[in-house]
N, C-alpha and C positions, 0 to 999 in steps of 0.2 A: 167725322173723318175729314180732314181739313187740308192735309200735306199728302204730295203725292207718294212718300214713302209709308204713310199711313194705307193708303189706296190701293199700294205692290202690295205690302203684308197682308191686307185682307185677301185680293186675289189669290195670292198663294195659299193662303190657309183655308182659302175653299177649296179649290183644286185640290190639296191636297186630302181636309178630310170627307169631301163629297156632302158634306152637311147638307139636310133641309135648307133651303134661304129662297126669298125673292130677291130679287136686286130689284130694283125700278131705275132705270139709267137712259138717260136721253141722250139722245144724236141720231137725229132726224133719218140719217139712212146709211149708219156701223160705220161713217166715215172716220169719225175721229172723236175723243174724248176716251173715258174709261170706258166707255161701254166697247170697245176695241179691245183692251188690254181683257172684260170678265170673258169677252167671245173665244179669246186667242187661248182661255184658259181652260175653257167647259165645253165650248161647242161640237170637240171629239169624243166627250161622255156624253153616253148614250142617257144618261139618266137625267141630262141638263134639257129644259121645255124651253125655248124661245117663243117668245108672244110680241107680233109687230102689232101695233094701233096704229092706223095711219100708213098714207101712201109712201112707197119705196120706190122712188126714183129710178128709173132707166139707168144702168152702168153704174151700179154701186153698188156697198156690199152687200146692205141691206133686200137689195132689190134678191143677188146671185143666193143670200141663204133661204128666204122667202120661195125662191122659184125651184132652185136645185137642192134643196135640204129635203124636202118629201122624198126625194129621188136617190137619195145617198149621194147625192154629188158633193161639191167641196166649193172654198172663200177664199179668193187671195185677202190677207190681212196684212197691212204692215211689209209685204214684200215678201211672206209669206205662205203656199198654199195648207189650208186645213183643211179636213174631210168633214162632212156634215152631219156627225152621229145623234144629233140632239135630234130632238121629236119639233119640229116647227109649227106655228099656228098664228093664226091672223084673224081680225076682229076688223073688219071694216065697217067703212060706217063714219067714222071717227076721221077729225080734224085738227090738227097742230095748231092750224092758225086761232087769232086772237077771235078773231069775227065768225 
């Protein structure tokens, strides 16, 4: 999947049929990239698992679904706020950096 119109039509066509899938999508802390647009699309189904590796930064969104998603709380995304139905989960431990 190469073009970002390629990118939208998967997202949608998950949302829409709820399929089994992992995505594996990086951005360091849900700031920006696709992994924005699968959040914006699944994170109010209940049946979507988020799994963070690695640390979540203080005031990002990464940090607010990590911290407030056990709790039902919600992400502003995009300028948008969403409710946090997904089941959250964290593996630490684990490092981004190269070294």
């Amino acid at each position: 999947m190469d073009s970002h119109e390629d990118h939208e039509l998967t997202v949608r066509y998950l949302a829409k049929t709820a399929r089994p899938t992992i995505v594996l999508a990086a951005s360091g802390m849900c700031a920006g990239g696709r992994v924005v647009n699968y959040l914006k699309a699944l994170i109010e189904d209940k049946r979507t698992d988020v799994l963070f590796v690695g640390y979540q930064a203080k005031g990002t969104p990464g940090r607010d679904i990590h911290k407030y998603g056990p709790r039902g709380g919600w992400v502003m995304l995009d300028g948008q706020r969403y409710t946090i139905n997904a089941q959250v989960h964290a593996l630490s431990g684990y490092s981004a950096h190269a070294d």
